[in-house]
N, CA, C, O and CB atoms as a CASP TS submission, in Angstrom:
PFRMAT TS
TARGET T0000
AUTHOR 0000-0000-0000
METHOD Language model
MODEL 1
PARENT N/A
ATOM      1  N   UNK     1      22.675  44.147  99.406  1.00  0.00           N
ATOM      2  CA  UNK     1      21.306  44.374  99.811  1.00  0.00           C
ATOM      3  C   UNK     1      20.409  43.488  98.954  1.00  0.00           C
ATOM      4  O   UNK     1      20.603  43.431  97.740  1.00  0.00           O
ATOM      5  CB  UNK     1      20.917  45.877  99.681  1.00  0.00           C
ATOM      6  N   UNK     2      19.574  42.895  99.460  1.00  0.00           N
ATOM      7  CA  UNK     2      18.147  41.975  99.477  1.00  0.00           C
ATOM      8  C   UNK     2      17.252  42.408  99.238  1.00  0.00           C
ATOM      9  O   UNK     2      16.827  43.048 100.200  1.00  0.00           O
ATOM     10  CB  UNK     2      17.698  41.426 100.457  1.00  0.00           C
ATOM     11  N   UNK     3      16.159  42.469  97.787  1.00  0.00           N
ATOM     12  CA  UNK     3      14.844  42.883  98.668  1.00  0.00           C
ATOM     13  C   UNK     3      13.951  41.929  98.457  1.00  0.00           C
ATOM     14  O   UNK     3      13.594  41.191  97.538  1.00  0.00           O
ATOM     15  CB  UNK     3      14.141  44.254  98.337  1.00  0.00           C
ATOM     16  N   UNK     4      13.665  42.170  99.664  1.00  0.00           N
ATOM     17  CA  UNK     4      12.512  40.574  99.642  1.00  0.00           C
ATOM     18  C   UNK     4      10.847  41.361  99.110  1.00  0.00           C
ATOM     19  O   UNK     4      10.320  42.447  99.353  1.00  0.00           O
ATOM     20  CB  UNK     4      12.253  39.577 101.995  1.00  0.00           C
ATOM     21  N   UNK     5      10.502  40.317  98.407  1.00  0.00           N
ATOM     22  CA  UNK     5       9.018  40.028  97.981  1.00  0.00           C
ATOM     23  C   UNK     5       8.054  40.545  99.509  1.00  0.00           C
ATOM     24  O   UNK     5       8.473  40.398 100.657  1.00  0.00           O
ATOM     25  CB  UNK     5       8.826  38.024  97.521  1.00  0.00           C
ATOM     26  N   UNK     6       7.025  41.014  99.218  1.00  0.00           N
ATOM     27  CA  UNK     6       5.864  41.089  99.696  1.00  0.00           C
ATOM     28  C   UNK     6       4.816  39.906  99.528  1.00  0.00           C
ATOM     29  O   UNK     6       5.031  38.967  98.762  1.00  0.00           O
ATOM     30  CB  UNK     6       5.449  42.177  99.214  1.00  0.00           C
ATOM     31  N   UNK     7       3.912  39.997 100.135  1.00  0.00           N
ATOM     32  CA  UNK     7       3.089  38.132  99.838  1.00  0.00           C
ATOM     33  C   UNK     7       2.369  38.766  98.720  1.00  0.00           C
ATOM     34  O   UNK     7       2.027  39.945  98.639  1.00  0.00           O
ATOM     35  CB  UNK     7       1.686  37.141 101.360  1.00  0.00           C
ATOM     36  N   UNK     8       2.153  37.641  97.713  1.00  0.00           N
ATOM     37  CA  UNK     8       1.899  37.569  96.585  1.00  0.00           C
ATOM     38  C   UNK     8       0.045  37.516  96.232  1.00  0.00           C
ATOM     39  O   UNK     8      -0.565  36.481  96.501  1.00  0.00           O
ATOM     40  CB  UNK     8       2.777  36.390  96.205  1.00  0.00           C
ATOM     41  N   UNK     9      -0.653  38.664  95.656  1.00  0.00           N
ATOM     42  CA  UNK     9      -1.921  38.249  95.511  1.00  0.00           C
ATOM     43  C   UNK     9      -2.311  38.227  94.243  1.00  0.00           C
ATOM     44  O   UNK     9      -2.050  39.115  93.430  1.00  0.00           O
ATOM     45  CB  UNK     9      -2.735  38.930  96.192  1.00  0.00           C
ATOM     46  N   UNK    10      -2.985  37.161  94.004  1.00  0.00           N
ATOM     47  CA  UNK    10      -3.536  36.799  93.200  1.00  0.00           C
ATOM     48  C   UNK    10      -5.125  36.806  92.573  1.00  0.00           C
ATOM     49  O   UNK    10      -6.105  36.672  93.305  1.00  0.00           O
ATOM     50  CB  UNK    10      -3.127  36.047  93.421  1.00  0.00           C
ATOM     51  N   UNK    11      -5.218  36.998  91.001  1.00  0.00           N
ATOM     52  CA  UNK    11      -6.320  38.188  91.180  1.00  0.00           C
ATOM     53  C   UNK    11      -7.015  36.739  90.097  1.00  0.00           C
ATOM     54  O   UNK    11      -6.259  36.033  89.430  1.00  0.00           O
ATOM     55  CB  UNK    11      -5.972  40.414  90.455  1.00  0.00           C
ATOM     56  N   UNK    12      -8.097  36.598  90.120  1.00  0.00           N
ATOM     57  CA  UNK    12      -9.166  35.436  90.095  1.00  0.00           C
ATOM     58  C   UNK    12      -8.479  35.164  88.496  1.00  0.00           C
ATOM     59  O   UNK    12      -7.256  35.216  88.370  1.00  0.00           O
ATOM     60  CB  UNK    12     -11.222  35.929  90.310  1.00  0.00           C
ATOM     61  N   UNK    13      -9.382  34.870  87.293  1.00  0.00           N
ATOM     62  CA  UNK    13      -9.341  34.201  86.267  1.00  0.00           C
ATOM     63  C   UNK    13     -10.032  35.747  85.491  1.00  0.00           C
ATOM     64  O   UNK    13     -10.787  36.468  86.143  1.00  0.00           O
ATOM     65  CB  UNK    13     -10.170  32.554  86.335  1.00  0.00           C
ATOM     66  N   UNK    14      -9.657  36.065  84.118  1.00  0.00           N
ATOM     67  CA  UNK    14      -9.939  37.319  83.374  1.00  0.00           C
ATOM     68  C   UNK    14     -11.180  36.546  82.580  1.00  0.00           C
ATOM     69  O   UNK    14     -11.499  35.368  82.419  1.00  0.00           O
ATOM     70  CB  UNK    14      -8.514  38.042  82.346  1.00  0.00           C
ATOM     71  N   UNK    15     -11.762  37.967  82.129  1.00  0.00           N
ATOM     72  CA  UNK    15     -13.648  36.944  82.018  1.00  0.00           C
ATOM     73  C   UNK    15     -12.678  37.208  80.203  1.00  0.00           C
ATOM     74  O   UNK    15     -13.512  36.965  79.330  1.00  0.00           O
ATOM     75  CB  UNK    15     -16.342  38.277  82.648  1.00  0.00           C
ATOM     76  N   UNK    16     -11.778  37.461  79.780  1.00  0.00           N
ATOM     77  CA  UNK    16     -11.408  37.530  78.327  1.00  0.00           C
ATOM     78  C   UNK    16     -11.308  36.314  78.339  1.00  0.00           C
ATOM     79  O   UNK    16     -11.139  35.663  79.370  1.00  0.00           O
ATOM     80  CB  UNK    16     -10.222  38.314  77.761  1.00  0.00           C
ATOM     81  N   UNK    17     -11.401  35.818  77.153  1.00  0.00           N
ATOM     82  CA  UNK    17     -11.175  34.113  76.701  1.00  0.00           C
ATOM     83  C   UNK    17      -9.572  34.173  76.228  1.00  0.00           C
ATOM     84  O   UNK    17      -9.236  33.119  75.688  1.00  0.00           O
ATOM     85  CB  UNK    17     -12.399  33.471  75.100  1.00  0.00           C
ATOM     86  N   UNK    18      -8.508  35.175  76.309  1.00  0.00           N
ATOM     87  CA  UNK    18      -7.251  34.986  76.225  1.00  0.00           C
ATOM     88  C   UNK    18      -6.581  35.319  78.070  1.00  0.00           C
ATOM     89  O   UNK    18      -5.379  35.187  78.299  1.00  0.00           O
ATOM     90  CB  UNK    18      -6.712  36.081  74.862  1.00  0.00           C
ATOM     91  N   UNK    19      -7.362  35.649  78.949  1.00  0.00           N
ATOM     92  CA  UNK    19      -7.000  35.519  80.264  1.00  0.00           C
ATOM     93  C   UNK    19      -6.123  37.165  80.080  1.00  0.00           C
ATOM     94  O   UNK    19      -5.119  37.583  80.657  1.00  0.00           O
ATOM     95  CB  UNK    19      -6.021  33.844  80.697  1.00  0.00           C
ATOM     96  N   UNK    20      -6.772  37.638  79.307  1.00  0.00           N
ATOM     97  CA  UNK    20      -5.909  39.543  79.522  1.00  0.00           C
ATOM     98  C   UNK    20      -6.753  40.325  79.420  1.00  0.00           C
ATOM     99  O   UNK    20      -7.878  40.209  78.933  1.00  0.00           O
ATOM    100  CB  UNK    20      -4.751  40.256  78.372  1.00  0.00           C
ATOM    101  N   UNK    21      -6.069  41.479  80.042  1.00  0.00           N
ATOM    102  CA  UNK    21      -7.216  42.689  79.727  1.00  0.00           C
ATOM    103  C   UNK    21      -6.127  44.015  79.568  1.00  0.00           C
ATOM    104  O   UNK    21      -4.945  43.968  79.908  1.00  0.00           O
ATOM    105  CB  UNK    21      -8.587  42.967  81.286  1.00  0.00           C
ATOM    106  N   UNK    22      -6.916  45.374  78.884  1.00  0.00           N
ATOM    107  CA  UNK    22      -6.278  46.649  78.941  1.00  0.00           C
ATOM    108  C   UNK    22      -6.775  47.361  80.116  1.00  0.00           C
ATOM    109  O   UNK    22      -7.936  47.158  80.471  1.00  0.00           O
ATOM    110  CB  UNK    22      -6.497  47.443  77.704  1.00  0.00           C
ATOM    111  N   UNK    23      -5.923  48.283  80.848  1.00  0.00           N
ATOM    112  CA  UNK    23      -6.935  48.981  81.192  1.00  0.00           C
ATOM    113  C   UNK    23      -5.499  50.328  81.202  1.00  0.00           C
ATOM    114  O   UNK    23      -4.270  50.260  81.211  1.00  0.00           O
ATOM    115  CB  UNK    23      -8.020  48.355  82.761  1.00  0.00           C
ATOM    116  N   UNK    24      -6.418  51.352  81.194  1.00  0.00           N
ATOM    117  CA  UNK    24      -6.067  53.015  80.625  1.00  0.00           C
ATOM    118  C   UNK    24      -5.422  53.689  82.163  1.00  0.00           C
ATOM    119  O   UNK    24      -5.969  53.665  83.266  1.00  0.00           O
ATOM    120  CB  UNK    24      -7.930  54.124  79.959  1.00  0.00           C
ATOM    121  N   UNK    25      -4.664  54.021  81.950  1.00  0.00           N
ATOM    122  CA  UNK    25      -3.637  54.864  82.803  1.00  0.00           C
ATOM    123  C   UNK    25      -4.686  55.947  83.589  1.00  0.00           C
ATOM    124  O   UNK    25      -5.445  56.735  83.024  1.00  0.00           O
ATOM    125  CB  UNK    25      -2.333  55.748  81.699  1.00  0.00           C
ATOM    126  N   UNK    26      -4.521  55.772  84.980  1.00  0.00           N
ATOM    127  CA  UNK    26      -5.900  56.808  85.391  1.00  0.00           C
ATOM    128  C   UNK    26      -7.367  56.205  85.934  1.00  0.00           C
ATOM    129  O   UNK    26      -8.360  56.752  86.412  1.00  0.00           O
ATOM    130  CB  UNK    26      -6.362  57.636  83.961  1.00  0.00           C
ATOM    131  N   UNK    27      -7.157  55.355  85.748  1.00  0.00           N
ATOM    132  CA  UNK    27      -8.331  54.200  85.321  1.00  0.00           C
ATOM    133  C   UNK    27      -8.837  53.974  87.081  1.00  0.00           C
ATOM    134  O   UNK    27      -7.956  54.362  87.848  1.00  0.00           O
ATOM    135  CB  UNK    27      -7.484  52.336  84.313  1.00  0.00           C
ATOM    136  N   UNK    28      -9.521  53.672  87.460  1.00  0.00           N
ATOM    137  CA  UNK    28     -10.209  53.365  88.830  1.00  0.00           C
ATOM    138  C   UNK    28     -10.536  51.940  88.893  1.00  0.00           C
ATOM    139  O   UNK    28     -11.359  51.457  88.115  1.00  0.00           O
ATOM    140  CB  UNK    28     -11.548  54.198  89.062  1.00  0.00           C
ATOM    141  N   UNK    29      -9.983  51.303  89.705  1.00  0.00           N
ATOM    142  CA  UNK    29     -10.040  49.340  89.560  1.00  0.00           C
ATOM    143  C   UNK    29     -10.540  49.007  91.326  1.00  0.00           C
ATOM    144  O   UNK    29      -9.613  49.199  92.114  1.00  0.00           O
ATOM    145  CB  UNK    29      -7.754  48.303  89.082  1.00  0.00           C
ATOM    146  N   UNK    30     -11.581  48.648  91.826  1.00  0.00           N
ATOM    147  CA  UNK    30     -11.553  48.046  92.698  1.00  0.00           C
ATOM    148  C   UNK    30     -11.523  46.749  93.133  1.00  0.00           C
ATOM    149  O   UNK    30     -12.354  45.972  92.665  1.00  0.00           O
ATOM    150  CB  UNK    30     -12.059  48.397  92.968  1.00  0.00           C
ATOM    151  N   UNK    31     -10.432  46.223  94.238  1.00  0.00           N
ATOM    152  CA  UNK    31     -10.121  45.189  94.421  1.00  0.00           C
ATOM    153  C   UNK    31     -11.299  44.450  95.318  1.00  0.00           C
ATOM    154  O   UNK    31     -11.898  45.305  95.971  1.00  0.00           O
ATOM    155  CB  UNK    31      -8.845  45.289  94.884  1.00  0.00           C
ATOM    156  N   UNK    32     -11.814  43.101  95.547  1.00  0.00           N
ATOM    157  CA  UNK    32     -12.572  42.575  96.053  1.00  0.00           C
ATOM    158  C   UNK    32     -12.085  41.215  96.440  1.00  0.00           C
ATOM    159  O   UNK    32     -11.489  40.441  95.692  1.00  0.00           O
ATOM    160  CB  UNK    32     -13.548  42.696  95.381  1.00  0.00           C
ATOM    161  N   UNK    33     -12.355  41.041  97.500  1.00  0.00           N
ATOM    162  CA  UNK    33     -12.050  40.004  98.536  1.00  0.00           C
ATOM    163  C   UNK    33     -13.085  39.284  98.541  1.00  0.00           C
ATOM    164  O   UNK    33     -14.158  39.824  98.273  1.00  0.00           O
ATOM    165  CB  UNK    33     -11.750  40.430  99.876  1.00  0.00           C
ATOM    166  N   UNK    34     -13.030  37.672  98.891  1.00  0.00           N
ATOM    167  CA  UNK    34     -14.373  36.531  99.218  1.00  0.00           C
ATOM    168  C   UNK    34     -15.342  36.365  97.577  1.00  0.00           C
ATOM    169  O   UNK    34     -16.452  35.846  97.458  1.00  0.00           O
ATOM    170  CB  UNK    34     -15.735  37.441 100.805  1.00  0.00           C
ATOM    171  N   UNK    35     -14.554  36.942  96.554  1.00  0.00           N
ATOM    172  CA  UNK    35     -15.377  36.240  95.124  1.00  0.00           C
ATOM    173  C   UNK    35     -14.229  35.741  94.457  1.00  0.00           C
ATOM    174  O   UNK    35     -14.371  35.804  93.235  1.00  0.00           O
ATOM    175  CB  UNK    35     -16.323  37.388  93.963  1.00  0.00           C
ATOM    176  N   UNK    36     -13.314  35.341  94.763  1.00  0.00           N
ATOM    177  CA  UNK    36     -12.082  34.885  93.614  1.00  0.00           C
ATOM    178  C   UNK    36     -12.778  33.644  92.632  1.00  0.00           C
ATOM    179  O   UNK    36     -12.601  33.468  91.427  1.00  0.00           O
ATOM    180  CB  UNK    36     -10.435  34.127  94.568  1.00  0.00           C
ATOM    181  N   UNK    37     -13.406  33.059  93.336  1.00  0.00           N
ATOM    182  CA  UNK    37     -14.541  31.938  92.068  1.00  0.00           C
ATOM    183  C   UNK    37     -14.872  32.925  90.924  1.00  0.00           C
ATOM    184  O   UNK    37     -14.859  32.481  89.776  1.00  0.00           O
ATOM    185  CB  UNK    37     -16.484  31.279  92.835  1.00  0.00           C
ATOM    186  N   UNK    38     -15.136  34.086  91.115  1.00  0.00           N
ATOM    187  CA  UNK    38     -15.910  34.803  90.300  1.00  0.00           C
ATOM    188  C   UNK    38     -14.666  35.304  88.909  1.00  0.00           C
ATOM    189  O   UNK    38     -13.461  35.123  89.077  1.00  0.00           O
ATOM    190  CB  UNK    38     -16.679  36.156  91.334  1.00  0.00           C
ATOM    191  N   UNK    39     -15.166  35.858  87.753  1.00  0.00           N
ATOM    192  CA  UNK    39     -14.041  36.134  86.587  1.00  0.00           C
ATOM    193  C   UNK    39     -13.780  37.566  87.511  1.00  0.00           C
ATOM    194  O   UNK    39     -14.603  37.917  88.356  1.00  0.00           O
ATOM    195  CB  UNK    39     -14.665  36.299  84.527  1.00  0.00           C
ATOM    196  N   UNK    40     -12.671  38.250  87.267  1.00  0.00           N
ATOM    197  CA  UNK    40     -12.365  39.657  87.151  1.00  0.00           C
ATOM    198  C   UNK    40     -12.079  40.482  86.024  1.00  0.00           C
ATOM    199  O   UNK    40     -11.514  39.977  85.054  1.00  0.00           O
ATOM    200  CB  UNK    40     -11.478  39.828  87.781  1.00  0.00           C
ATOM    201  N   UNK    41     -12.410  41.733  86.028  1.00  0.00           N
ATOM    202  CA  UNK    41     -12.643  42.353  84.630  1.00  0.00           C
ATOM    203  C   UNK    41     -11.630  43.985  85.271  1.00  0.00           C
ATOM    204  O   UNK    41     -10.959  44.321  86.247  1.00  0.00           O
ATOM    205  CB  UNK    41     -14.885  42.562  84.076  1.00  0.00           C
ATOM    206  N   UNK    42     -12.223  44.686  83.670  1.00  0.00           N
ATOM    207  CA  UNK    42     -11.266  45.652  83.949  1.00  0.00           C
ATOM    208  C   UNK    42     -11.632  46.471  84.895  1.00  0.00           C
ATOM    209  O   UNK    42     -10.793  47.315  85.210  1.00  0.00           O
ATOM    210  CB  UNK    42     -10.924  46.344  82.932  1.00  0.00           C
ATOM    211  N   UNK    43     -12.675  46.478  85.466  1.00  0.00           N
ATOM    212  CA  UNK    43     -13.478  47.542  86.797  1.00  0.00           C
ATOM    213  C   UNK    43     -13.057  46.857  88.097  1.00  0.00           C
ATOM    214  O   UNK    43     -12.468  47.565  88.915  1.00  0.00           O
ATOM    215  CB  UNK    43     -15.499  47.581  86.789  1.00  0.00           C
ATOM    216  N   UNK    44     -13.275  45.606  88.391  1.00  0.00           N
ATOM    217  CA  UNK    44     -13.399  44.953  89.383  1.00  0.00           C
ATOM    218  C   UNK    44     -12.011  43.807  89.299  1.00  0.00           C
ATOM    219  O   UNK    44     -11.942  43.091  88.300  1.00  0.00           O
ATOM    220  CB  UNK    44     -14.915  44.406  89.381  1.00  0.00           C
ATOM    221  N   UNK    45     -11.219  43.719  90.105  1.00  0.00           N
ATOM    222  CA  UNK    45      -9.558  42.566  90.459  1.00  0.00           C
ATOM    223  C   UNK    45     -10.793  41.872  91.814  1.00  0.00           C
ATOM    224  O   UNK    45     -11.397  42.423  92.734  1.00  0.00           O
ATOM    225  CB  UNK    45      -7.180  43.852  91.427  1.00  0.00           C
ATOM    226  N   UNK    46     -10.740  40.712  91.413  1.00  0.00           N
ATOM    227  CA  UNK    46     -11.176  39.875  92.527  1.00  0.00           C
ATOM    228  C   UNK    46      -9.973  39.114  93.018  1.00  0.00           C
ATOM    229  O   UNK    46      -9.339  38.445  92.203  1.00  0.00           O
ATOM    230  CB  UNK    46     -12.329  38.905  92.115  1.00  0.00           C
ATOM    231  N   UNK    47      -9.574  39.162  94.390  1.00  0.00           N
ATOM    232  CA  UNK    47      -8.160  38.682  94.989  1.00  0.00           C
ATOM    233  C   UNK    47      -8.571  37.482  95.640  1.00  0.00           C
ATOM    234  O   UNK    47      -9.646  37.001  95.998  1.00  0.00           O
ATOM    235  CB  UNK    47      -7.372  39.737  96.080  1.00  0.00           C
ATOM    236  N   UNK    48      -7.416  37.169  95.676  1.00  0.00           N
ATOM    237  CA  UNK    48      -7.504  35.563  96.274  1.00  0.00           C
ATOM    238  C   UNK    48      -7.133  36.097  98.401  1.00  0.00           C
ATOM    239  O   UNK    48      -6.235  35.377  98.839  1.00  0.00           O
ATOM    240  CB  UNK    48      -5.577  34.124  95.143  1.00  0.00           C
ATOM    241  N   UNK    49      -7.363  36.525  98.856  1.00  0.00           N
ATOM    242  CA  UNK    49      -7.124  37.249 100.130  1.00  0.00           C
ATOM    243  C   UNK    49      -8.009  38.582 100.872  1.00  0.00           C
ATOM    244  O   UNK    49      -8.411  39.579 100.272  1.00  0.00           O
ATOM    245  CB  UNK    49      -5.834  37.700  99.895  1.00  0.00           C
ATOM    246  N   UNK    50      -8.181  38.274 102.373  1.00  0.00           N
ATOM    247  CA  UNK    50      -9.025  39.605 102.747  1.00  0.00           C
ATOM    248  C   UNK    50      -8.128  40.221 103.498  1.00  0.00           C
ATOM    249  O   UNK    50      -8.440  41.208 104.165  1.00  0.00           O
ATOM    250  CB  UNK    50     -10.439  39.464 103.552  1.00  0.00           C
ATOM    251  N   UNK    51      -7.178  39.832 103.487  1.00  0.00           N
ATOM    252  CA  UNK    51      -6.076  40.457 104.334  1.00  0.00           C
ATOM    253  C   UNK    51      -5.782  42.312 104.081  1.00  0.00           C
ATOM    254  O   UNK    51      -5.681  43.201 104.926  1.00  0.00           O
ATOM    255  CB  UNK    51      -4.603  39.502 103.867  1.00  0.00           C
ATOM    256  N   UNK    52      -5.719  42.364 102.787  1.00  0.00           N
ATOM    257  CA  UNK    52      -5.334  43.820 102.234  1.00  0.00           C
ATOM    258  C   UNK    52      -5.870  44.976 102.961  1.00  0.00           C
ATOM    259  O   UNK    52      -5.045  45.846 103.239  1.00  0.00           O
ATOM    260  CB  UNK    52      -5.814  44.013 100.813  1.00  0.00           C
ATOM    261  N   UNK    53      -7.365  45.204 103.409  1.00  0.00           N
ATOM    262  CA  UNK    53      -7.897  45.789 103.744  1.00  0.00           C
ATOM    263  C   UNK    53      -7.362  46.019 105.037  1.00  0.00           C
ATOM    264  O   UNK    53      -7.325  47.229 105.264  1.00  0.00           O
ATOM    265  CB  UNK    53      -8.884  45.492 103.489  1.00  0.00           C
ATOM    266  N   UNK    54      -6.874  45.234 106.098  1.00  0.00           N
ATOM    267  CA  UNK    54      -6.312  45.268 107.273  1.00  0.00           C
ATOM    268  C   UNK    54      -4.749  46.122 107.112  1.00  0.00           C
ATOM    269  O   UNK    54      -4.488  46.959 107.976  1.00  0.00           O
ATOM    270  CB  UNK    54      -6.250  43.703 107.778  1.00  0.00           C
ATOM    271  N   UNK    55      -4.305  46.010 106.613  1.00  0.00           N
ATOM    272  CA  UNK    55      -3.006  46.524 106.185  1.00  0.00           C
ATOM    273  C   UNK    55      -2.547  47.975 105.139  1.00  0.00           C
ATOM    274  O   UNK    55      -1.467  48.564 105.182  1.00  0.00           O
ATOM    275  CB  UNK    55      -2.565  45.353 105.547  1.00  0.00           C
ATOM    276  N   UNK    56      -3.732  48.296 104.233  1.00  0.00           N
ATOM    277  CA  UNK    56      -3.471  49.199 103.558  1.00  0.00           C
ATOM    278  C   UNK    56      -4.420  50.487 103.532  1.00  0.00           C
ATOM    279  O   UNK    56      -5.597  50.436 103.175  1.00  0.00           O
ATOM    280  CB  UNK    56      -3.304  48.637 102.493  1.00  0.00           C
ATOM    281  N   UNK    57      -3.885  51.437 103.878  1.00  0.00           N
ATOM    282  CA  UNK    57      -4.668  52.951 103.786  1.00  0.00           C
ATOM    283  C   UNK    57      -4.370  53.331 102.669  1.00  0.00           C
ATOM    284  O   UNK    57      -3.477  52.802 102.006  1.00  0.00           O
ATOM    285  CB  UNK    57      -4.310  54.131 104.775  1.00  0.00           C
ATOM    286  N   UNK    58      -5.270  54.591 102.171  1.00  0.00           N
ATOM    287  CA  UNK    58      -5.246  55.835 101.160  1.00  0.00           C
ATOM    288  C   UNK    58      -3.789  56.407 101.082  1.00  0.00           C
ATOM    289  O   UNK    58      -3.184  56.901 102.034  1.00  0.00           O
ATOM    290  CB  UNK    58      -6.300  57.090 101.675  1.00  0.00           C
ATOM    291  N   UNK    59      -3.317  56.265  99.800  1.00  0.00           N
ATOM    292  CA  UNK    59      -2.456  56.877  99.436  1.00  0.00           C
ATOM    293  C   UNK    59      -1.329  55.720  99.309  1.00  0.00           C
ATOM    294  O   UNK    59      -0.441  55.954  98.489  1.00  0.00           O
ATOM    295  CB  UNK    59      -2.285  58.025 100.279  1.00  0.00           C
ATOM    296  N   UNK    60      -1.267  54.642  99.940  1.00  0.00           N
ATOM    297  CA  UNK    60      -0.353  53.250  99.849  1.00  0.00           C
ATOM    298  C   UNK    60      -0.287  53.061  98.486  1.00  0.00           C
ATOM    299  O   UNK    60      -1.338  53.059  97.845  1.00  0.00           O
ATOM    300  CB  UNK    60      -0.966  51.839 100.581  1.00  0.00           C
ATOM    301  N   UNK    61       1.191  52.838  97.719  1.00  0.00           N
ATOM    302  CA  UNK    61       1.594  52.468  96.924  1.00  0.00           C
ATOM    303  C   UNK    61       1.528  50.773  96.620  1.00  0.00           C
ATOM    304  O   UNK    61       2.180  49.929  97.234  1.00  0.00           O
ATOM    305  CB  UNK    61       2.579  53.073  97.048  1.00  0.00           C
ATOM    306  N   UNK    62       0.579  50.520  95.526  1.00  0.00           N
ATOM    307  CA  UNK    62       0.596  49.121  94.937  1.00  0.00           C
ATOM    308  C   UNK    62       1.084  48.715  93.836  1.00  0.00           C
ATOM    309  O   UNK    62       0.983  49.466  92.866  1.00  0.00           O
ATOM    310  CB  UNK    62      -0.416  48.702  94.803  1.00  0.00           C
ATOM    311  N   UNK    63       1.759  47.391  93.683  1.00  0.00           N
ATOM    312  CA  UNK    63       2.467  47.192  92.535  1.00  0.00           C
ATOM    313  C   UNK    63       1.515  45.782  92.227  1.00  0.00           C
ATOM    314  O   UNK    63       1.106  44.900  92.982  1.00  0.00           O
ATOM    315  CB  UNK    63       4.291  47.077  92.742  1.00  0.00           C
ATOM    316  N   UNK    64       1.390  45.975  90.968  1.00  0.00           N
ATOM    317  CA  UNK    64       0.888  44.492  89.808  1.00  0.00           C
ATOM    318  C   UNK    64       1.881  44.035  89.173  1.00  0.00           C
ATOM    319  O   UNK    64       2.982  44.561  89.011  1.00  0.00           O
ATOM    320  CB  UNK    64      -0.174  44.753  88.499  1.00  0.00           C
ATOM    321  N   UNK    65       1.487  43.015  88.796  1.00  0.00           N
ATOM    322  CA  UNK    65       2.625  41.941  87.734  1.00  0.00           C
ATOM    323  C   UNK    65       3.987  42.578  87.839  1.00  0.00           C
ATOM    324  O   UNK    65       4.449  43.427  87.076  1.00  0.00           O
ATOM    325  CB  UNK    65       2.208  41.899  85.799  1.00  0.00           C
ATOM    326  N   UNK    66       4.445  42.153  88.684  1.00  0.00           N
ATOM    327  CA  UNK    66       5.834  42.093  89.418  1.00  0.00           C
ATOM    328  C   UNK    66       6.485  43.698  88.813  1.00  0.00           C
ATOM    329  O   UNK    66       7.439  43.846  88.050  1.00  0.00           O
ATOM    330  CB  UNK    66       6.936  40.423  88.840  1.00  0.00           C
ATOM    331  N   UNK    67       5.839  44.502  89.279  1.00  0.00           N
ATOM    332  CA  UNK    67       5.767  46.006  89.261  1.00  0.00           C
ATOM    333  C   UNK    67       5.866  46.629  87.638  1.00  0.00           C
ATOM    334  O   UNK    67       6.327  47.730  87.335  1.00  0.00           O
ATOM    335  CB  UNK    67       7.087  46.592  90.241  1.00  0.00           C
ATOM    336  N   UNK    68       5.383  45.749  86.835  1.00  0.00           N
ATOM    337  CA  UNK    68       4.779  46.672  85.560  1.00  0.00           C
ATOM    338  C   UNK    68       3.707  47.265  85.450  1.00  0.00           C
ATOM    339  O   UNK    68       3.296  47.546  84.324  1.00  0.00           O
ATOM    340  CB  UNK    68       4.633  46.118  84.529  1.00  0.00           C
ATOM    341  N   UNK    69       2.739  47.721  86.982  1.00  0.00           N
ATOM    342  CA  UNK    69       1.847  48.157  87.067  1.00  0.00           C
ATOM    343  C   UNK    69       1.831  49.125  88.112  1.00  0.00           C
ATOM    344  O   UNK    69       2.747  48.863  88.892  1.00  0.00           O
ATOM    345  CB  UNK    69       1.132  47.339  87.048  1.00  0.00           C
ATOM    346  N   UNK    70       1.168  50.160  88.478  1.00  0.00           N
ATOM    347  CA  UNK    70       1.757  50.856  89.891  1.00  0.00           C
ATOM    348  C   UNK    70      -0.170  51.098  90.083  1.00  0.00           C
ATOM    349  O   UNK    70      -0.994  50.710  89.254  1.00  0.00           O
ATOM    350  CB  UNK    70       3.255  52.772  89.726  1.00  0.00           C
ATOM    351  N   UNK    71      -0.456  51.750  91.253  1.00  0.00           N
ATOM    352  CA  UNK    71      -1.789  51.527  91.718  1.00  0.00           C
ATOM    353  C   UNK    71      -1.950  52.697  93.163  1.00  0.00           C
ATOM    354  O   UNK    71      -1.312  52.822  94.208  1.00  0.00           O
ATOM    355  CB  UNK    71      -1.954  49.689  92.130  1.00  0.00           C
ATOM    356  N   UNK    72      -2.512  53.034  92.881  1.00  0.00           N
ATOM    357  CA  UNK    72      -2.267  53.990  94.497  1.00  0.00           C
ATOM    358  C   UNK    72      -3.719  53.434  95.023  1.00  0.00           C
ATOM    359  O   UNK    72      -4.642  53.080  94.290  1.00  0.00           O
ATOM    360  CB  UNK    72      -2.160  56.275  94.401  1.00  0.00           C
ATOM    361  N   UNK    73      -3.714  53.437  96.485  1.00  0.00           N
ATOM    362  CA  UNK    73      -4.440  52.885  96.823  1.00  0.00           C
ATOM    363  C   UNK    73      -5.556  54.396  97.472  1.00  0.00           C
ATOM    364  O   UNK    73      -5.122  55.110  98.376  1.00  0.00           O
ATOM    365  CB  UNK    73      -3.742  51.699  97.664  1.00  0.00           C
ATOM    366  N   UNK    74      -7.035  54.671  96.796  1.00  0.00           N
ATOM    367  CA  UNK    74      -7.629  56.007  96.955  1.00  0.00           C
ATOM    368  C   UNK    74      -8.483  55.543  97.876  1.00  0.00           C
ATOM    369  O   UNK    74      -8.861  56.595  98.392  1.00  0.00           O
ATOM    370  CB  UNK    74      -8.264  56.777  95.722  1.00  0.00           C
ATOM    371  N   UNK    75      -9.042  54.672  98.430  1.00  0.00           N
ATOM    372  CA  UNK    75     -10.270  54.261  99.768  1.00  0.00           C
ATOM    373  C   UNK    75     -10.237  52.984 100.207  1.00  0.00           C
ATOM    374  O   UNK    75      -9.880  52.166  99.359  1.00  0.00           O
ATOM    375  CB  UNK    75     -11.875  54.377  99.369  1.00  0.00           C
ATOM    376  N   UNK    76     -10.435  52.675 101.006  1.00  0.00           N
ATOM    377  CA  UNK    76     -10.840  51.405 101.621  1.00  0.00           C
ATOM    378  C   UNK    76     -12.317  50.659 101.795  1.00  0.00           C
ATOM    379  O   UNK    76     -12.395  49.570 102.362  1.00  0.00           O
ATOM    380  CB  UNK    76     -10.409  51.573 102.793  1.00  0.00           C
TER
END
């Protein structure tokens, strides 16, 4: 058995001057589509795609950095 990748999104440039951030278990992050020019911080993931919104409801399981992150998805 195979498991193949999902398409890959990519979340803009971190406004930290080391390109990282923390953020706290519990934590509320909304993703945003059409600003990837823009930095992303620990409130706001600006994605490189508007696709997500078409595809994902409440309660959809999301994975970050090749699943060292988990994310439930609470609104659209």
């Amino acid at each position: 058995m195979v498991e193949l990748r999902g398409r890959e999104i990519r979340i803009s440039k971190i406004m930290d001057a080391n390109n990282q951030m923390k953020i706290r278990a519990g934590s509320i992050v909304n993703l945003i589509s059409g600003q990837y020019d823009q930095p992303s911080d620990a409130n706001n993931f600006r994605i490189n795609t508007s696709e997500m919104q078409k595809v994902l409801k409440p309660n959809d399981v999301i994975y970050f950095d090749d699943g060292k992150v988990i994310g439930i998805i609470i609104d659209i």
